[in-house]
N, C-alpha and C positions, 0 to 999 in steps of 0.2 A: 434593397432590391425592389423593384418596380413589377414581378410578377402579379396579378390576379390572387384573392385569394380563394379563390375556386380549383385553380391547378395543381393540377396529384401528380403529375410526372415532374420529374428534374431535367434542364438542359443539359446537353453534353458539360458546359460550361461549369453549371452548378455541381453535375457530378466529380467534376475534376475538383473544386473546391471544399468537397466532402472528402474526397480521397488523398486530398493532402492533411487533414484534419485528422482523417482516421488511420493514418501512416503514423502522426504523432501517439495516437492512443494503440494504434500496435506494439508500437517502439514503448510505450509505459507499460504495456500486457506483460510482453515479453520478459522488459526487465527485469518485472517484480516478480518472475518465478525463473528465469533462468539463470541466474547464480548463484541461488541455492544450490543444486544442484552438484556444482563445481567447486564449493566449498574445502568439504575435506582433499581435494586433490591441489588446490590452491595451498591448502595449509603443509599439506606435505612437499609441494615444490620449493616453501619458500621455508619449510623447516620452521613453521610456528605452533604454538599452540591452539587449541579449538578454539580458548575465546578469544585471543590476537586476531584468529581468519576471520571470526564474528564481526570484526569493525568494518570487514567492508561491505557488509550491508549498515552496519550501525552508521557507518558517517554518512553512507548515499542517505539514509532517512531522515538522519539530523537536519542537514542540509535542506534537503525537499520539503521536510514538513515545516520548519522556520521560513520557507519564503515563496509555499505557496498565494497564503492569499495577500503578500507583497507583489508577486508577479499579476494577479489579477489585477490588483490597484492602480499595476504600472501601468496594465494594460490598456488601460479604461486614459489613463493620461496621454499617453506617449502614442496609442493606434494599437490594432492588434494584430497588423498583418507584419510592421517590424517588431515588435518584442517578439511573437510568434517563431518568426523566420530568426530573430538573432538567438534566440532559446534552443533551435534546431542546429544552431552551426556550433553554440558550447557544445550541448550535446553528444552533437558528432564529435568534435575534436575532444572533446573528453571521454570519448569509445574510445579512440585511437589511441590515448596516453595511456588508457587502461591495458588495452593491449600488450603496448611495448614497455609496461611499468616493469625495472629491473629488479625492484625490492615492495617487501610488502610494505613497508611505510610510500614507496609513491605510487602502489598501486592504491592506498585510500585517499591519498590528497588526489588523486586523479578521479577516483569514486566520485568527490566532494564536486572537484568543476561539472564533470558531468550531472551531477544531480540540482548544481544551478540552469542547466538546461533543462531537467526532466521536468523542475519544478514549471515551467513557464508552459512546456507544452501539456502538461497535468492543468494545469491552472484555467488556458485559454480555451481549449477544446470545446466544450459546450457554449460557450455566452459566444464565438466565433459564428457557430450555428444559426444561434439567434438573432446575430447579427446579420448575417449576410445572406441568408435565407428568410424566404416569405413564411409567415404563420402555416403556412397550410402544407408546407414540404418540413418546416421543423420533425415532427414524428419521427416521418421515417428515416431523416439524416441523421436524428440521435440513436435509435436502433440503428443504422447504418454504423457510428462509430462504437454504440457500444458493442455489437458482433468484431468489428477490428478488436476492441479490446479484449475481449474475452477469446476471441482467437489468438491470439499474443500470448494468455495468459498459461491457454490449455498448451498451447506448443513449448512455452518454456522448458519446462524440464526433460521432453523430449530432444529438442533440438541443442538445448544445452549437454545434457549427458551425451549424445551422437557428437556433437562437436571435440567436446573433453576427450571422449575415449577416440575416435577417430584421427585426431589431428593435436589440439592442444588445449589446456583451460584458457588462452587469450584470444581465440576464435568465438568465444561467447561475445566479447567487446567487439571484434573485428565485421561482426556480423548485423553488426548498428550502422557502417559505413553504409554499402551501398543502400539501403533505406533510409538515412539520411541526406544522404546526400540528391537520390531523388525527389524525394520532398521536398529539400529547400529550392531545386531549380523548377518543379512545379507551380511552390508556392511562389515565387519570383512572378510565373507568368501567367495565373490565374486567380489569387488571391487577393480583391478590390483593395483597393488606394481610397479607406475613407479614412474622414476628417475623426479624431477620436472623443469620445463617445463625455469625457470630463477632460478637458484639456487644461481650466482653471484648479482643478481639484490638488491637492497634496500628497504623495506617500508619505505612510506615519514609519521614515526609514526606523527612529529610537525605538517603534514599537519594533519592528521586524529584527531588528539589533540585540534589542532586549530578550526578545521569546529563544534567539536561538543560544543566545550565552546559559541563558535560562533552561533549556531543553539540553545542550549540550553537555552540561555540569548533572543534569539529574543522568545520563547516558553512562557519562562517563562514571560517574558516583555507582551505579549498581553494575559496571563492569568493574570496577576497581574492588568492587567487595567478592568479589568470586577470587581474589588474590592477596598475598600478604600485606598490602598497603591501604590495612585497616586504616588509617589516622588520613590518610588522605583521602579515600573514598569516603569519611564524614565530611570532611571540610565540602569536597564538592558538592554533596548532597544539602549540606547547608547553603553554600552559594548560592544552589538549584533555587532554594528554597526564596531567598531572598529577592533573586532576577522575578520568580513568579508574581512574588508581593508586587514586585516595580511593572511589571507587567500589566498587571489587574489596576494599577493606579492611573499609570500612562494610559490604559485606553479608557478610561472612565475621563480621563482632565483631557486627550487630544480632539480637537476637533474636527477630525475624520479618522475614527481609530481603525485599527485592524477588523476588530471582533469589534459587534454592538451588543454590551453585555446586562443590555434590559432587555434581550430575549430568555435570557435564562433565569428571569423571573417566573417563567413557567416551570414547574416541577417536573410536564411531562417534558419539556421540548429539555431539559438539564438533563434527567436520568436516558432518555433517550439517545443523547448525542455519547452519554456515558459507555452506553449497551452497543450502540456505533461502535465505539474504540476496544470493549471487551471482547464482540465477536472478531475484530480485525487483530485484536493481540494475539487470541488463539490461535487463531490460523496463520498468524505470523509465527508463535511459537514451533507449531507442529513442521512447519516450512524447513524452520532452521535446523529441527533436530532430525528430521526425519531420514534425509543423504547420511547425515552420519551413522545411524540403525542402520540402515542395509548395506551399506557400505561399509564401513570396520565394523557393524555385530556380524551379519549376513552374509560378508564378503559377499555381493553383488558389484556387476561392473557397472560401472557411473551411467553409462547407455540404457543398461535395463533398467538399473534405478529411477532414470526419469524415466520411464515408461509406467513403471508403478505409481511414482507422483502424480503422473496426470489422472487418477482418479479422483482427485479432490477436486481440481477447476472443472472438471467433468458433472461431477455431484453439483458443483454450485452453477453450473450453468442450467442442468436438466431443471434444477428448481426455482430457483430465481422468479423466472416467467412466469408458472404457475403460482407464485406467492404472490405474485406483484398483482396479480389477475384476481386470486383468490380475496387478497385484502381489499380488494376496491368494493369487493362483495359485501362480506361479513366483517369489514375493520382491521383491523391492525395489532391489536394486542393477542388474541387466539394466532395465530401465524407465529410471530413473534416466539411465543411460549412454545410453539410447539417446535419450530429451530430450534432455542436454546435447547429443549431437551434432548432432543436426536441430538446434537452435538456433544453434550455432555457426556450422553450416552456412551457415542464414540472415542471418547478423551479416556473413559473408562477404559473400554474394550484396549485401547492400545496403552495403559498403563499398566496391561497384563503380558505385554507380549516381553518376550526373554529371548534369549539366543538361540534356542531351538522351537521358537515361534515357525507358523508357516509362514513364505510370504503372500500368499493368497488374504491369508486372515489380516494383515498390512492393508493390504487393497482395497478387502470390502471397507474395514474401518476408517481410512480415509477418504471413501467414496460416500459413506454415513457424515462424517465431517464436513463434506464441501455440501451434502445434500441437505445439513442441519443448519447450514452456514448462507447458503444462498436465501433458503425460506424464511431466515430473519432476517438478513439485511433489506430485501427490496421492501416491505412493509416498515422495515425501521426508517430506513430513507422515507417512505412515504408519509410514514406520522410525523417526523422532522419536520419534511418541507410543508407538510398541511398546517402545522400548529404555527408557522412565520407568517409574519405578513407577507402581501405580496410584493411588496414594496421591497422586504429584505431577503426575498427569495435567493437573490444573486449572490449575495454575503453568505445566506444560510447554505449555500451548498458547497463553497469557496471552507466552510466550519465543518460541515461533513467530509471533505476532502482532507482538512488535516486532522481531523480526529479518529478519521482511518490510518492515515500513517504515522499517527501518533502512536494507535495503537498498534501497530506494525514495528515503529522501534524498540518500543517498550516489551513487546512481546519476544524480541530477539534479546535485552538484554535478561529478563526475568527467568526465561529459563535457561539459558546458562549460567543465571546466578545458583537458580535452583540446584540444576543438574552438576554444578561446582560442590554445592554444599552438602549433596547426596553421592558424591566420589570425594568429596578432600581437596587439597588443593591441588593435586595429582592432574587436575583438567586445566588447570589456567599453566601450568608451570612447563607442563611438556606436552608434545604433540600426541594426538590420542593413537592415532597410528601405534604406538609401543602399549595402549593400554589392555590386558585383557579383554577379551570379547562380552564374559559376565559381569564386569563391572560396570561398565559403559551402557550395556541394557540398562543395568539395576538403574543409575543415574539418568536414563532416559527416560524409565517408568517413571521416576519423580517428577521429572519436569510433566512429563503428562499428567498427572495424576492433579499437580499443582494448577494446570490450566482447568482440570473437570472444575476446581476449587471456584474460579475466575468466572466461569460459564455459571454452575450455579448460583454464582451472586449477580451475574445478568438477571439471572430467573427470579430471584427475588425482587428484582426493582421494578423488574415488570411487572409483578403484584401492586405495588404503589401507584400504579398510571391505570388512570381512566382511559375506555377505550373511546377515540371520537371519531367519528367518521368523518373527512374530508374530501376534496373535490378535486385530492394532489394525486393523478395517476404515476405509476412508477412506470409505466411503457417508454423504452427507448434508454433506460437508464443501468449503468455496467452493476456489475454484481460487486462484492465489495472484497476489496484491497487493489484494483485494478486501476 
C-alpha cells in the first residue's frame, strides 16, 4: 500500500479489507468455543460415547494444528489473497457437510475438511495485515481483528447453546454459511491482487506430513487408552513417538523447514512456548468437560449453560489488556506468575464442585480461569515474540499459533483420559447420558484437579526463566486459544 506513514484513519477501502480479515478471525473465535457447548447433545443424538463425541473437536485440532504454519508457508508462495479466499470456501463447505453429516463418523471427517479451511484463515490473518496495510494503520487493524476474535469467542457458547436448544446441534455449523459466504464475495472484490511475497520458496510438504501423522498417533494413542484397546493405544503412542524423532530430523536437514529449531536454543523462548501450550491445555480442558457438569451433573439446558460458559472468555478478555499493558511496564515473568496462580487457584476451586454444587460457584470459578488465563498469555506471547529475532518474528508466532492448539488438542484428550480413569471404563464405553449424576462430578473433579497439576508445573518453569524486558508490545494481539 502506498499510504503516508503519518495517516491514522483507514479508507473506506482498507476498512473493508480489515473486515474481511476479521470475518475470518470471527469465524475462528466462534468455532473454538461453540461446540463445546453442543457436545453432549451431539453425543446423545448420535447415541455415542463422551470420548467418541470428543473426536469432533480432536480431529478439527489435529487437522488445524498440523497445517497451520504449512498454510502460512503456502501463503507466502502462492499469494495470500487466494489461499486466503480458497481456505474460506473449504471452510464454508466443510460448515455445511457438518451440518448435514448423517453419522458421527462423517460428522468428524467433515470436522477434518473444515479445519483444513480454519487452518489457512488462522494462519493468514495477521501477516495479511501487514501486508496490505501501511505501518501506521497496522495497530489498530490488529486490535481491530483481535476484538472480532474475541467477539467470536465470548459469543460461542452462548449463541451455540441458543442454537442447540432453540432449533438443532447442526445450526452451530450452519451458521458459518452466511459469514462465509460474505467474506469470500467481499474478499473477491476488495482484497489487492499482489505478486507473493516468496514465490521461489518451497513448502516443507514431508514436514507438514510428518507432524500430522505424528500428532495424530500421539491423539489417538491417549484416547485409545481411556478404553479396552490397551495394546493399541501403545503401538500408537510409539508411532507418535517415532513420527516426532522424523520430525525433529527433517526440519534440522530441510532447507526451509517448518520450525527453525535454533530458536529453542534459548531456555526462555523453549519453557515459554511450553507454558503457551500449558495455559492453552487448561482452558481447553475445562472447555471440554465443563457442558458435560452442568449438563448431565446440573441438568441445565444447553442455552443457559452457555450462558455460564461465557464467563471465562469474559475473564480472559477483561484481562488480557491490562497484562499486555502491565508487562510492557514491569516485564513479563511477574504477570506471568501471577496468571498461573489465579488460574490454578481456580482449577482448585472447581475440583471441589459436586452435584449439589451451586451454579453460581461454576461462574465465578471460571471467570477466575479465563481472568488467570488471559494475564498470562498476553506477557507470554510478549516474551516469545521479544526473545525472536526480528527477522523470525513471522515463524515465531506462526509456532505460537500452533502450540496453542497443540495445547488445545492435548488438553481435550488428557482429561478424558483422566476423567475415563477416575470413572472406569464406564465413560468411553457408553454414553454418559445413563451415567449417575455422582459419579460423573467425582470423574470431573479429577480431571480438574489434574489440570491444577499441569498449571503448577507452568509455575515452576517460570521460576527457571530470567525476566527480560523487550521492546515486543502485545497491543492489537487476541488472547489465547483464539
Amino acid at each position: 500500500m502506498s499510504e503516508s506513514p503519518e495517516r491514522q484513519k483507514m479508507s473506506p477501502k482498507e476498512l473493508l479489507i480489515v473486515l474481511v480479515i476479521s470475518l475470518g478471525s470471527f469465524m475462528s473465535g466462534l468455532d473454538a468455543t461453540i461446540v463445546n457447548i453442543a457436545l453432549p447433545t451431539i453425543g446423545k443424538a448420535f447415541d455415542v460415547s463422551t470420548v467418541a463425541v470428543s473426536w469432533v473437536l480432536n480431529a478439527y485440532l489435529i487437522v488445524l494444528v498440523s497445517l497451520l504454519l504449512a498454510a502460512s508457508r503456502l501463503g507466502d508462495i502462492r499469494g495470500y489473497r487466494k489461499i486466503f479466499l480458497g481456505g474460506f470456501v473449504i471452510f464454508t463447505c466443510g460448515s455445511a457437510l457438518c451440518g448435514f453429516a448423517p453419522t458421527i463418523d462423517i460428522l468428524i471427517g467433515s470436522r477434518m475438511i473444515q479445519a483444513v479451511g480454519g487452518a489457512v484463515i488462522a494462519a493468514l490473518g495477521s501477516v495479511m495485515v501487514t501486508s496490505y496495510l501501511a505501518s501506521s494503520l497496522r495497530g489498530q487493524a490488529l486490535g481491530f481483528v483481535a476484538m472480532f476474535t474475541m467477539l467470536g469467542a465470548a459469543l460461542g457458547p452462548v449463541v451455540g447453546g441458543f442454537l442447540t436448544s432453540a432449533l438443532s446441534w447442526q445450526f452451530i455449523f450452519f451458521v458459518n454459511l452466511p459469514v462465509g459466504i460474505l467474506a469470500i464475495l467481499l474478499g473477491l472484490h476488495v482484497l489487492p491482487r499482489l505478486d507473493p511475497v516468496s514465490p521461489d520458496a518451497r513448502l516443507d510438504a514431508p514436514g507438514a506430513a510428518i507432524v500430522f501423522v505424528a500428532l495424530g498417533t500421539l491423539i489417538f494413542g491417549l484416547t485409545m487408552l481411556q478404553g479396552p484397546s490397551g495394546t493399541a493405544a501403545m503401538a500408537a503412542l510409539a508411532v507418535s513417538l517415532v513420527f516426532w524423532a522424523l520430525f525433529y530430523i527433517r526440519e534440522h536437514r530441510a532447507p526451509e523447514p517448518l520450525i527453525d529449531f535454533k530458536l529453542f536454543s534459548s531456555r526462555a523462548f523453549s519453557l515459554q512456548n511450553i507454558n503457551v501450550m500449558i495455559v492453552q491445555l487448561c482452558m481447553a480442558g475445562v472447555m471440554i468437560v465443563m457442558p458435560f457438569y452442568l449438563e448431565m451433573v446440573k441438568g441445565i439446558p444447553t442455552d443457559n449453560a452457555g450462558t455460564i460458559l461465557l464467563a471465562l472468555p469474559i475473564g480472559m478478555i477483561l484481562t488480557s489488556p491490562i497484562a499486555g499493558r502491565v508487562s510492557d511496564v514491569i516485564g513479563t515473568k511477574k504477570p506471568i506468575i501471577i496468571g498461573l496462580i489465579v488460574s490454578a487457584a481456580a482449577l482448585f476451586l472447581l475440583s471441589n464442585l459436586s452435584a449439589s454444587s451451586s451454579v453460581g460457584h461454576a461462574e465465578v470459578y471460571l471467570f477466575l480461569l479465563g481472568a488467570g488465563t488471559g494475564f498470562a498469555y498476553a506477557p507470554l506471547n510478549s516474551a516469545v515474540m521479544g526473545i525472536s529475532p526480528p527477522e523470525s518474528r513471522g515463524s515465531t508466532s506462526g509456532l505460537i499459533k500452533m502450540m496453542t492448539n497443540l495445547g488445545s488438542s492435548l488438553g481435550v484428550a488428557l482429561v478424558m483420559l483422566v476423567a475415563a480413569a477416575a470413572l472406569g471404563p464406564k465413560l468411553a464405553q457408553v454414553s454418559a447420558h445413563t451415567l449417575p449424576a455422582q459419579e460423573l462430578a467425582g470423574a470431573f473433579d479429577a480431571a480438574f484437579f489434574f489440570l491444577m497439576g499441569v498449571e503448577i508445573l507452568g509455575l515452576i518453569l517460570m521460576f527457571a526463566i530470567k525476566d527480560v524486558q523487550t521492546d515486543y508490545s502485545t497491543d492489537g494481539e487476541p488472547v489465547a486459544g483464539f
